[in-house]
Structure formats: structure tokens, C-alpha cells
C-alpha positions in Angstrom: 6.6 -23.4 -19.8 8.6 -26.8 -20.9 7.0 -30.4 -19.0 9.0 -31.0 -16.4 9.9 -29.3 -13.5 12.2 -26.4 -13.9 13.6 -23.1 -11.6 13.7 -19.3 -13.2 17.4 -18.6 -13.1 17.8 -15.5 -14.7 15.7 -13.0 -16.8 17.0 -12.0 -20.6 16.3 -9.7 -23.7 13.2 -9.0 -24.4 11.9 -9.4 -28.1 9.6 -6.0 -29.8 8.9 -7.7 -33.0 10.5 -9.9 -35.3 11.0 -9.2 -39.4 7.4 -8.2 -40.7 5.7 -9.6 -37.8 3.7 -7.4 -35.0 3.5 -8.9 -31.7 0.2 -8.0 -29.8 3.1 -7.7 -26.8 7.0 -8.1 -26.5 8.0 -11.3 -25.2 10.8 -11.9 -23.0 13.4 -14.4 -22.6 13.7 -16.6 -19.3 16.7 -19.1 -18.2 15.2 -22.1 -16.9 17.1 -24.7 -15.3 15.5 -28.2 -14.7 15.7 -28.8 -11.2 17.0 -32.5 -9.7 19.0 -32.8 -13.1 22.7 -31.4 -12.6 24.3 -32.9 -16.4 21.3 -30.8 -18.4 22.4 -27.4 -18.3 19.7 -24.3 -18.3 17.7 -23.6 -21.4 15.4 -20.7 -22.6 11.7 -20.1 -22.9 9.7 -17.5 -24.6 7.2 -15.9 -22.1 4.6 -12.7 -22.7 5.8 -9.7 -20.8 2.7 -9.7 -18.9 3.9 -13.1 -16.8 6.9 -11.6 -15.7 5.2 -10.6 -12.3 5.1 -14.3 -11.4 8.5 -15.4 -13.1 10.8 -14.0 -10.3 14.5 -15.4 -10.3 13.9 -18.7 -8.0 10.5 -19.9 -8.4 10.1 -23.3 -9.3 7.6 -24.5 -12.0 6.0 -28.0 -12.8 4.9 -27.7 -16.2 2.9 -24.7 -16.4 2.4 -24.2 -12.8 3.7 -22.2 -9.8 4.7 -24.9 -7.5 6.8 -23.3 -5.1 8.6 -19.8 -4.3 11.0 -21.2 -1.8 13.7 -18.9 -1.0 16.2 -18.6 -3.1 19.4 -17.4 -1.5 20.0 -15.1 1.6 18.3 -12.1 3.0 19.8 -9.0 4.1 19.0 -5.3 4.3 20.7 -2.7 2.2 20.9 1.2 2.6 22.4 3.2 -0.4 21.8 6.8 -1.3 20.6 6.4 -5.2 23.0 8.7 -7.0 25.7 5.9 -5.9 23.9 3.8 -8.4 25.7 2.9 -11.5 24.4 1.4 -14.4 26.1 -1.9 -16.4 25.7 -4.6 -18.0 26.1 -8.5 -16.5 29.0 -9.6 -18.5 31.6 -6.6 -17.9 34.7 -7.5 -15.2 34.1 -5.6 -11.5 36.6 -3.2 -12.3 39.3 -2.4 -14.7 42.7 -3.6 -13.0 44.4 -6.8 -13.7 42.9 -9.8 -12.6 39.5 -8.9 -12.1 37.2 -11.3 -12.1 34.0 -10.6 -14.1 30.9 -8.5 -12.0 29.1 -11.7 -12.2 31.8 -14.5 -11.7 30.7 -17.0 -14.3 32.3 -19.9 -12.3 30.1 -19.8 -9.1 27.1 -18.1 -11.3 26.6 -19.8 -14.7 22.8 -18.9 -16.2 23.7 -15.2 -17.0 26.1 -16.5 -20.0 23.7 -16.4 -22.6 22.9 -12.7 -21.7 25.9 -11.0 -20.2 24.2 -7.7 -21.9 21.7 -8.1 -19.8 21.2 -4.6 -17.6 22.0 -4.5 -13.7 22.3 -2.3 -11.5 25.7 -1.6 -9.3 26.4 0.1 -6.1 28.8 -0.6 -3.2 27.5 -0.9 0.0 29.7 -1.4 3.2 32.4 -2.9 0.9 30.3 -5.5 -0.6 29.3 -4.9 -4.7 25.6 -5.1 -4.9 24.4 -6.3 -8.2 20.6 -5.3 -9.4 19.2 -7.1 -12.2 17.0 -4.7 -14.0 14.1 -7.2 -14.8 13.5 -7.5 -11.3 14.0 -4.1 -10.2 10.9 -3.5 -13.0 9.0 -6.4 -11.4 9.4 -5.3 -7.8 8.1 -1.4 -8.3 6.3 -1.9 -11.6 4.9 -5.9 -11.5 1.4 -5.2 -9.5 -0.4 -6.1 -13.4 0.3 -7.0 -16.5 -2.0 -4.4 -17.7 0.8 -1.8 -16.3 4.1 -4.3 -16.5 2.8 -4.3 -20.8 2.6 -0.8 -20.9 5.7 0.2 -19.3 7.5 -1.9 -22.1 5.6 -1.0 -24.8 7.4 2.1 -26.8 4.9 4.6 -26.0 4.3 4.7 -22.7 1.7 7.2 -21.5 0.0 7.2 -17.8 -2.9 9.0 -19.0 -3.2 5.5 -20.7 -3.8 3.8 -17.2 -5.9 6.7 -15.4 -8.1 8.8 -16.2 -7.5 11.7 -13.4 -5.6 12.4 -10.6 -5.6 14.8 -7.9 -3.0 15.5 -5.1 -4.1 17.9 -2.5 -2.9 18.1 1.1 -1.5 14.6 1.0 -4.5 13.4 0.1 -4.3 12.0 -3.4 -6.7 9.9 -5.5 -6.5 8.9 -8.8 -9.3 7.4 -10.7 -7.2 4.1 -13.3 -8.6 3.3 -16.8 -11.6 0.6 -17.1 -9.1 -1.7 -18.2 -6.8 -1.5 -15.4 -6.8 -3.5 -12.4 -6.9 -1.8 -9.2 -4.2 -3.5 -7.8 -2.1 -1.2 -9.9 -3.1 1.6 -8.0 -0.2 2.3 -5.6 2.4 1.9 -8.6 0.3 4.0 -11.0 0.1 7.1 -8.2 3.5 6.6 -7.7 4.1 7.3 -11.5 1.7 10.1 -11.3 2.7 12.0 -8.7 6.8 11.5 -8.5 9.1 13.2 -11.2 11.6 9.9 -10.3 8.7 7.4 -10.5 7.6 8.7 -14.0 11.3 9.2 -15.2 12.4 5.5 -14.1 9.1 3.9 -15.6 9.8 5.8 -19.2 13.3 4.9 -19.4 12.1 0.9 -19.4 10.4 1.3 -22.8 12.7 4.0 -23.9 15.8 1.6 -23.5 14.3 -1.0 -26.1 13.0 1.1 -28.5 16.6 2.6 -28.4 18.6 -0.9 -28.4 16.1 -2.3 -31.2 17.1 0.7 -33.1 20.5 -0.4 -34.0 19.2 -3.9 -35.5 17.8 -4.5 -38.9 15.7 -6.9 -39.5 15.4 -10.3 -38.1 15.0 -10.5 -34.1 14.8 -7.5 -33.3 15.7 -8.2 -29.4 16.7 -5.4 -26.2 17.4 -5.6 -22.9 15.4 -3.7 -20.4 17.3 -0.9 -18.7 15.4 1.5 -15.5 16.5 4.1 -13.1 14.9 3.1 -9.4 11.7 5.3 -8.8 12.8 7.3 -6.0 15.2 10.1 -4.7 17.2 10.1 -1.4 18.5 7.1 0.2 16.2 4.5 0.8 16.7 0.9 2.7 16.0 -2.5 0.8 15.1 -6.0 2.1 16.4 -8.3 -0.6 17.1 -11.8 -1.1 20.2 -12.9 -3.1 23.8 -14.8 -3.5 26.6 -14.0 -2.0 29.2 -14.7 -4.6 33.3 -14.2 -3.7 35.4 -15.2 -7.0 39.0 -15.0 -6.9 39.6 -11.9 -6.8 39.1 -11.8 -3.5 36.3 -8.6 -3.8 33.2 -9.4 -2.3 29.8 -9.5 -4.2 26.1 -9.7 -3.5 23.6 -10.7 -6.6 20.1 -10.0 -5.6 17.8 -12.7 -7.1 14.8 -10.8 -5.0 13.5 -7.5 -3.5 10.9 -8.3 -1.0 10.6 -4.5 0.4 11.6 -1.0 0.4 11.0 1.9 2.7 11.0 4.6 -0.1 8.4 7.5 0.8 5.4 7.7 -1.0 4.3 11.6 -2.0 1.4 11.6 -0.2 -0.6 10.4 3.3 -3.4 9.2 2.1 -4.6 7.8 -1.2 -8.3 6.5 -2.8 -8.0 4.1 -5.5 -11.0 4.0 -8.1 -11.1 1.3 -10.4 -13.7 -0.1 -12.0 -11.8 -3.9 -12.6 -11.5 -6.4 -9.7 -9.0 -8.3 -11.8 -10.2 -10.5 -14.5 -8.8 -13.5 -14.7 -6.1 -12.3 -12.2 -4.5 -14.4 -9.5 -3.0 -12.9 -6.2 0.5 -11.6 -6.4 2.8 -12.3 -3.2 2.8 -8.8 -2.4 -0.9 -9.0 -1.5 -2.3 -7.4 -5.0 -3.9 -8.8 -7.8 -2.0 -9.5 -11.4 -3.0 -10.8 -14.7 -0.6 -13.1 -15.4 -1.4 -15.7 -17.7 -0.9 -18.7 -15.7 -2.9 -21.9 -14.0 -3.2 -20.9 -10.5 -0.7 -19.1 -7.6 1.0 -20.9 -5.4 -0.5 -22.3 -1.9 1.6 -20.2 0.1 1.0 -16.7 -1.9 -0.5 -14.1 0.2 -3.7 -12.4 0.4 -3.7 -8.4 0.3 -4.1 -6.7 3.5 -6.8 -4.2 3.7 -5.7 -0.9 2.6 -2.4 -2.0 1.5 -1.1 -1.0 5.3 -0.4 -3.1 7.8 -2.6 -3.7 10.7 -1.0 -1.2 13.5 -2.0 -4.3 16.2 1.0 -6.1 15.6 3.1 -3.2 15.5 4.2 -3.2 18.9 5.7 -6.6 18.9 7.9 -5.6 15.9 8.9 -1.8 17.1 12.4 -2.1 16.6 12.5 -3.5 13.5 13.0 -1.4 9.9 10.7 -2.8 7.9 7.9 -3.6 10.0 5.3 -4.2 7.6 7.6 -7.1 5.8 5.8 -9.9 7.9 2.1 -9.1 6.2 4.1 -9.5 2.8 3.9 -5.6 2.5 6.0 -4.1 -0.7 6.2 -0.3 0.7 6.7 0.1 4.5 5.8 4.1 3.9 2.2 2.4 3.8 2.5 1.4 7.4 0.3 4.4 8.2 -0.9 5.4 5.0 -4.0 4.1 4.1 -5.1 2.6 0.8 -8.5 3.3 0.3 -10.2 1.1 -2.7 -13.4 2.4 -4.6 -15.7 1.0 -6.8 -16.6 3.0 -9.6 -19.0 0.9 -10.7 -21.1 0.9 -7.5 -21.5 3.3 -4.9 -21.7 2.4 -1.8 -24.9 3.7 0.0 -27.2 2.6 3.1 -31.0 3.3 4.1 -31.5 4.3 7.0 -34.5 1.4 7.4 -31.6 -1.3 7.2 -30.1 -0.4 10.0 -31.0 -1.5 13.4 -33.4 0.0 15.3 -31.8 0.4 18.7 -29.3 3.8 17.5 -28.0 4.1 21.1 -27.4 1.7 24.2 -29.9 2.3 27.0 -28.3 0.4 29.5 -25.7 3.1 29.9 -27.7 5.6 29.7 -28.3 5.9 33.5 -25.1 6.8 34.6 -23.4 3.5 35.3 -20.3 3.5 33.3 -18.9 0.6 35.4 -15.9 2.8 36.7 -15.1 3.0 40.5 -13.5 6.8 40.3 -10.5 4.9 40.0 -8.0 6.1 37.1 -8.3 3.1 34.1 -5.7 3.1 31.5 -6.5 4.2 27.7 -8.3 1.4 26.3 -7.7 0.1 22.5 -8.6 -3.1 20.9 -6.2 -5.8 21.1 -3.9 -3.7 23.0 -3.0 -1.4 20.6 -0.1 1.4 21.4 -1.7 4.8 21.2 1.2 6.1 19.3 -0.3 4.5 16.5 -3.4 6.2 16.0 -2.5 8.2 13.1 -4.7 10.5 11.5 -5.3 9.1 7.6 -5.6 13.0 6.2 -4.0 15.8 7.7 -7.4 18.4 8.2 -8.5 15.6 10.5 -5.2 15.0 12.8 -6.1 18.1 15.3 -9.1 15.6 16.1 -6.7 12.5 16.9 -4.1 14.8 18.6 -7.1 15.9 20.9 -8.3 12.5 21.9 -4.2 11.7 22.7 -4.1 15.0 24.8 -7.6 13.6 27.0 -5.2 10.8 28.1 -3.2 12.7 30.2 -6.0 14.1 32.2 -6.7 12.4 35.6 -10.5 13.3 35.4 -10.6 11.2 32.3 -10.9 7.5 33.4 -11.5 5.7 30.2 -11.4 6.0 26.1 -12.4 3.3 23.7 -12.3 3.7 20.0 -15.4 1.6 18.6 -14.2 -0.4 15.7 -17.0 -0.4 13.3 -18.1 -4.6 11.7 -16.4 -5.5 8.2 -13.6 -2.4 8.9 -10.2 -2.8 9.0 -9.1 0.4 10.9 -10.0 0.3 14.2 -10.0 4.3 15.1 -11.8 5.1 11.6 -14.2 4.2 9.1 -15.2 4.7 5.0 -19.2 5.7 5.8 -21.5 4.5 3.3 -23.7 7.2 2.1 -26.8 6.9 4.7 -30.2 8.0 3.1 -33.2 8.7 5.0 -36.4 6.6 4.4 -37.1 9.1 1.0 -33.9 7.9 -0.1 -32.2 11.1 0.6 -28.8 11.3 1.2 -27.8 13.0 4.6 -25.7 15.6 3.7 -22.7 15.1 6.4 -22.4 11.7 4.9 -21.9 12.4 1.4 -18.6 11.4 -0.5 -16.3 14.2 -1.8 -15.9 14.1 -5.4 -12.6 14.8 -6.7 -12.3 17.0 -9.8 -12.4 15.7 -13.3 -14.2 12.4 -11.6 -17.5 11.2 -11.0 -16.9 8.6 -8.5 -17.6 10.3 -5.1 -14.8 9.1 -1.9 -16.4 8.1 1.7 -16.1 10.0 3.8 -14.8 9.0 7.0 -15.5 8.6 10.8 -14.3 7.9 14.2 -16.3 6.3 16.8 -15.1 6.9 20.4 -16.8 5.7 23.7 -15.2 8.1 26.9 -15.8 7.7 30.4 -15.4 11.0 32.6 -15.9 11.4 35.6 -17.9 8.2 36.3 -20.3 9.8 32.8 -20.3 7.5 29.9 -20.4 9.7 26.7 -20.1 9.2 23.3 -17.7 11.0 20.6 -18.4 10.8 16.6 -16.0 12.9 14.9 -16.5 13.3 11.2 -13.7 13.7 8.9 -13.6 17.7 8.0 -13.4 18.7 4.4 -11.1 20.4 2.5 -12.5 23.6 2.2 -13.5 23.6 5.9 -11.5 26.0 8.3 -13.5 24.2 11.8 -14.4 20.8 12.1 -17.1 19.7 15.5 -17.0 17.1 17.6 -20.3 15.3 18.6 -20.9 14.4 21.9 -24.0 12.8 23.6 -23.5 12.4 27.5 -24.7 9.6 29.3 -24.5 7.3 26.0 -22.5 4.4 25.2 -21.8 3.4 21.3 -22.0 -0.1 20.2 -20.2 -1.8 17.0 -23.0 -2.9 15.6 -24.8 0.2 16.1 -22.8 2.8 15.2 -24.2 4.1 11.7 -27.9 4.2 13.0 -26.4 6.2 16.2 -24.8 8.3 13.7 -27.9 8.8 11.2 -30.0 9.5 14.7 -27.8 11.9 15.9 -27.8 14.1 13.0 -31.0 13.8 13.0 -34.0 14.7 15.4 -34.6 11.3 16.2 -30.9 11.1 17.9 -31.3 12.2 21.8 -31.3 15.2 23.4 -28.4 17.3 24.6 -26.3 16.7 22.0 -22.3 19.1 22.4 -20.5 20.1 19.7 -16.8 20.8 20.5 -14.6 23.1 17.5 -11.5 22.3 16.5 -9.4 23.8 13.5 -8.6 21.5 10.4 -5.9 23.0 9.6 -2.0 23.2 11.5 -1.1 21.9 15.3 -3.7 21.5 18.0 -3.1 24.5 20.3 -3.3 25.1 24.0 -6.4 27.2 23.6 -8.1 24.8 21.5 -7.5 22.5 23.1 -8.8 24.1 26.5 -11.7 25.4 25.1 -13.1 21.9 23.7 -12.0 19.9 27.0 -13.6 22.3 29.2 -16.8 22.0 27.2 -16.5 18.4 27.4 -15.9 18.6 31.0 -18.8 20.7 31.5 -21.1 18.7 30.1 -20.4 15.9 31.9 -20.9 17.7 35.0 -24.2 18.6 33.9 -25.5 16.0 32.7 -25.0 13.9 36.1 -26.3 16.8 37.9 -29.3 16.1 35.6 -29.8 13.2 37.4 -31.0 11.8 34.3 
């Protein structure tokens, strides 16, 4: 980056080689214009492909650091089906009739003129001509590393290159990335992996240069970048961008920056393991972690959110908007309920069962006294949280979720209370560390799955429920079934009442003999909707033995 202080205005060819010389990656071009100057026009600098995460169209640098991403231009939200989409190139006229201006007016949009062969896309949308550059279209979907953003523009692009299995299942995908890969790069990698569109759009990047460069001989060997968008269907944008009207009287709209899409992802649930936290990385401003080769982010550059979803306690307030998750800084909405789940594959993460606290279950409700009159109390969730949100993360374990909605509607159940465990993001589930017994084995209901071709085992998962019914406190641990499965069961302890803190020793005790007596297990399938029979024949159980147990007198 030149001294001084200067805004990215546009994005241009990138550079494979040049004569004789090997490049250990391709370089691209980047339009700077110095800011507070207006009589020194925009010049170019030569950046590494992997810095093209941070070097979107309107951030501001002083020297050789990110000062500032200030917006840059106006925000709106576009929906277009993606066979609309036409592909060009900057410097062509809109159309073909007489007195057309050019696609990108040069008069109120200078800083493209030393690359009008740089590639855009084109589609019209309510009348307006929507104009795409391609560089950013490859930073938005494709710009989580520049581990990934190199090898997508290298001329051999392989994903087997950035992981080294992946498995789709159910909806439940994982995929396990090369040791060289940040994890970060998960979400775009599985896309890859596991959409035809995905793969096709992130081959065509480095198939467009090696095809452009082609043509030259010798000298600078210099392309432009050209990409289909990763997805099928129609999808809806939030962007950021110029509204630009020339002469011509035909309205366009130049998008400077994507800041979300509502594409769907191909599964419901996905495990990330990665064995790199990111070296030498600094956070992205969608909330991931990229290696770009610069001093430090700017102030205002978020953190990620945990699982890459946003937290479903702010989702009432924003119901009625489209892209809900756009306030967190969240790329993909279609992550709003489909959890991220990050693994190391270096450590496993496992608990004795002497480090947890000694008190497994709360005595003080173990009398009776749930503090409930008879009265009917409304469902009760953390921060108050809509129940429609309570989404199961894999679909085996949604007939448990579906039941605990159905309870709600009963008038001789007074009170539920999911029990968010400490250091968890999800307030209705939890990743279980593997929980040994003092001799250091590992309780078998709380061993991670491993996924074929891998080595790295996922946690499994758990929901922690506190119910009052009929004036009986009773707790509800519900372990997430496996795959090959057909019934899952329901634990249930009457007269007991989970704590936070305590909730992985009640677990460990309750699977073992030192959990209390009178312990209900209720069935539920895995697998398809939560009938009327099962759903009568685990309530009635439930019911039952809350009757009994205050009939105990215990």
C-alpha cells in the first residue's frame, strides 16, 4: 500500500506470472484513489491475491493499514432468479441501440477506465440494471481465507486440496479441512463440497485466467477473474452500491458491496474440524478469521458469533425482516438455524467426572415445592425467547423438540425451562464433552460419533430441560439419538430440579448408579413426524409419574 491515505475504488486483472518468472501466488491489481485530494486522479497497486478479503471496493487505508470501512454508497435488497444473470465485461455500452451510454457510465464512475475488461455480472431487476463486479462476488462467497481465496485462483483448483473428508448424511454434514486451512473456511469449503453450483462457480474463477492468459505470449501475462454465483434458484441479496443514471435516461445500480445473501445451504447441520485457529489471521467483518497479510483490522470489524448463527434471542424483535441475521454481521441467513459446530482436531474435548461438582442434583426441590400455586404459568425461555425458535440442530433429534412444544399446550403442565448449560451458546442444547468415570473411562452415551474416513470424533449433544407438572418439579435430559438409532429415550427424574452449573455431573450421575432413584425413560422415534400415539404414550408416562411420585410423599 502507497503512504498516504487512499480508498479501494475498484478491483482489476490479476497477474499468473510474468516472462520466466514463477510467482509463489498471482497478484492482483487494485485502483486506489487518495482520499481528500480531488486534482490527483486514482493510481494502481500490486497486492497478493490472498489480501483481497480485506481490499473490498470502499475501504480506506492509511499507509498499510485498515483505517476505516465506512460505507460506501447505498444499501438495498435485490431478488433475482440466477439464470437472469448475464455475464460482461465493464467497458461494453448497456445495450446495443443508439445512444447508449456505456454499462458503467464513465462520466459519474471514472476508476474502472483502466480495466473496462474487467468481468461483472448483469441482471435487471424491477427495471434497474444491476451491475456485479466479479472480484467481489469471489470475495463475498469465496474470501473467508486466503488459504482458500489462493487456491480458487490458482489454475488447478482441487477441494480435496482444502479437506481431507466429507460426509453428508441426513442434513448432517461434516467435513474435516486440510492442516493448513483455517477453520474459518469451513462454511465456504462445504459449500464447495456439497453443491454442484458451488463447485462449478468456484472452478470457473481459476479456469477463466488460465484461459485468458492463454492467448498472451510472453511478457505480463495478466486475466481478469470471471465466476458464475454458487447457487441455484432465486435468492435475495443485501448489497451496498451506487446508483448511477447517465444520459441515457436507463437506470443503473453498481454494487461496490454484498453484505448478505439468503441462498440455502445443502444441509441442517454442519461440524467443522480443523486443526488451524488462524495463524497470523485477523478477523474478517463477516465474523471469520482470514490470512490476509496486513497490520491489524479495523476497530469496528466484528467478532464471529458462535456457530456462525445468529443468537435466536434477538430474533423476535427483527421477525419481519428478510435478512434477520444481517445485524450480527452474518454472511448466510440460511445459518439462522443451522448450527456451525467447530472442532478441534488437535484436542479432544473430554471431562472427568472428579472435576465436576459434587452436588449432581438440587436438593432443595426435591421435596415437592416447585414454587407453583396450581395456577397455569406461561412457557418459560431465557431472555424471552419465542418458542418457535427452538429448532432441532439434526433432524433424528426434532421428534424430541416437537414433543416438548406439544407439552405446552397441556393445562396440567404449568412450567418448562430449558437449562442453558455455562460457556454454551445454544440455550436448548449443548456439544458434551466426553465425561470419563474416575478410571478414566469414557461413558459410553457420551462418546463423539466419528464420521467415516476421520478420526476426529463429533460431541454429541444434549438438552437440559427443568418441567413443573402438576405442582412436581422434574427433570428432562434428552440425548441427541444416533444415526443408526430407530428410538431415542427421554430421561426423567421426578421431584428434581437441574441447575446450570450442574448439569454434566447430573448427567454423569444419572447414567450412572450414583444418579437417584426412579429414574423414567420415555420412547420416541428418531426418524419422521411426532405422531399422536407417540406422543400419547410418552406424555401419559410423564404424567404418571408425576402422580406417583407425589403420592410417594417423598
Amino acid at each position: 500500500m502507497p503512504q498516504g491515505r487512499w480508498r479501494v475504488v475498484w478491483h482489476g486483472d490479476v497477474m499468473l506470472f510474468r516472462s520466466q518468472v514463477t510467482w509463489s501466488q498471482p497478484t492482483i491489481n487494485v485502483v486506489l484513489h487518495q482520499e481528500g485530494r480531488t486534482s490527483s486522479g486514482p493510481i494502481s497497486a500490486s497486492f497478493a491475491i490472498a489480501q483481497l478479503w480485506a481490499l473490498r471496493l470502499g475501504s480506506v487505508w492509511q499507509d498499510t493499514e485498515l483505517v476505516q470501512t465506512e460505507p460506501w454508497g447505498e444499501e438495498r435488497e435485490l431478488s433475482f432468479p440466477v439464470n437472469d444473470v448475464g455475464h460482461c465485461v465493464a467497458g461494453v455500452p448497456l445495450t446495443s441501440e443508439a445512444g447508449s451510454d456505456f454499462l458503467i457510465p464513465f462520466g459519474l464512475f471514472p476508476h474502472h477506465r483502466p480495466h473496462t475488461r474487467a468481468q461483472c455480472l448483469r441482471v435487471l431487476v424491477d427495471g434497474v440494471h444491476v451491475i456485479l463486479p466479479a472480484i467481489e462476488v469471489i470475495r463475498f462467497y469465496f474470501g473467508s481465507s486466503g488459504r482458500l481465496i489462493k487456491s480458487l485462483f490458482s489454475s488447478r483448483f482441487a477441494p480435496d486440496d482444502l479437506c481431507i473428508s466429507h460426509r453428508l448424511s441426513h442434513g448432517d454434514a461434516t467435513v474435516e479441512l486440510a492442516p493448513d486451512v483455517p477453520r474459518s473456511s469451513g462454511v465456504d469449503i462445504a459449500r464447495i463440497v456439497f453443491s454442484e453450483e458451488a463447485l462449478r462457480a468456484a472452478r470457473s474463477v481459476g479456469r477463466s485466467l488460465v484461459a485468458a492468459s492463454s492467448d498472451q505470449r510472453g511478457g505480463r501475462q495478466s486475466s481478469y477473474a470471471r465466476v458464475e454465483l454458487p447457487y441455484s434458484g432465486t435468492a435475495a441479496l443485501k448489497v451496498r452500491g451506487l446508483s448511477l443514471t447517465a444520459g441515457d435516461g436507463q437506470p443503473r445500480f453498481l454494487v461496490t458491496e454484498i453484505l448478505a445473501c439468503s441462498a440455502r445451504f445443502p444441509w441442517t447441520n454442519l461440524n467443522v474440524i480443523a486443526s488451524l485457529q488462524g495463524k497470523g489471521t485477523v478477523q474478517s467483518a463477516d465474523g471469520g478469521e482470514s490470512e490476509a497479510e496486513v497490520s491489524k483490522p479495523a476497530p469496528s470489524i466484528a467478532r464471529r458469533v458462535p456457530g456462525n448463527a445468529i443468537d435466536p434471542r434477538e430474533a423476535s424483535a427483527k421477525s419481519g425482516l428478510r435478512f434477520q441475521g444481517y445485524a450480527r454481521g452474518m454472511r448466510f441467513t440460511d445459518l439462522w438455524n443451522k448450527p456451525v459446530i467447530d472442532i478441534d482436531a488437535a484436542q479432544r474435548r473430554q471431562l472427568n467426572v472428579r472435576s465436576l461438582p459434587a452436588a449432581a442434583f438440587d436438593s432443595t426441590s426435591s421435596g415437592g415445592s416447585s414454587g407453583v400455586d396450581g395456577r397455569r404459568v406461561e412457557l418459560f425461555l431465557q431472555d424471552g425467547c419465542d418458542l418457535n425458535f427452538v429448532q432441532s440442530p439434526i433432524e433424528a433429534w426434532s421428534c424430541f423438540f416437537d414433543f416438548i412444544r406439544a407439552l405446552d399446550k397441556e393445562a396440567w403442565v404449568q412450567q418448562i425451562e430449558y437449562v442453558q448449560l455455562p460457556n454454551e451458546f445454544y440455550w436448548h442444547y449443548a456439544s458434551l464433552p466426553e465425561i470419563s468415570d474416575s478410571d478414566g473411562v469414557i461413558l459410553r452415551e457420551t462418546l463423539g460419533d466419528t464420521a467415516p474416513g476421520t478420526v476426529t470424533r463429533t460431541p454429541r449433544r444434549a438438552s437440559f430441560v427443568n418441567l413443573t407438572v402438576r405442582n412436581a418439579s422434574l427433570a428432562m435430559i434428552s440425548l441427541a439419538p444416533r444415526t443408526a438409532e430407530p428410538h431415542q429415550s427421554i430421561m426423567v427424574w421426578p421431584g428434581v430440579r437441574l441447575e446450570s452449573g450442574q448439569a454434566l455431573r447430573a448427567l454423569h450421575d444419572g447414567l450412572t448408579a450414583s444418579g437417584p432413584q426412579g429414574r423414567l425413560d420415555l420412547p420416541l422415534p428418531c426418524l419422521g413426524q411426532l405422531t399422536d400415539q407417540a406422543y400419547r404414550t410418552a406424555a401419559v408416562a410423564l404424567l404418571r409419574g408425576a402422580r406417583a411420585w407425589r403420592r410417594s410423599g417423598r
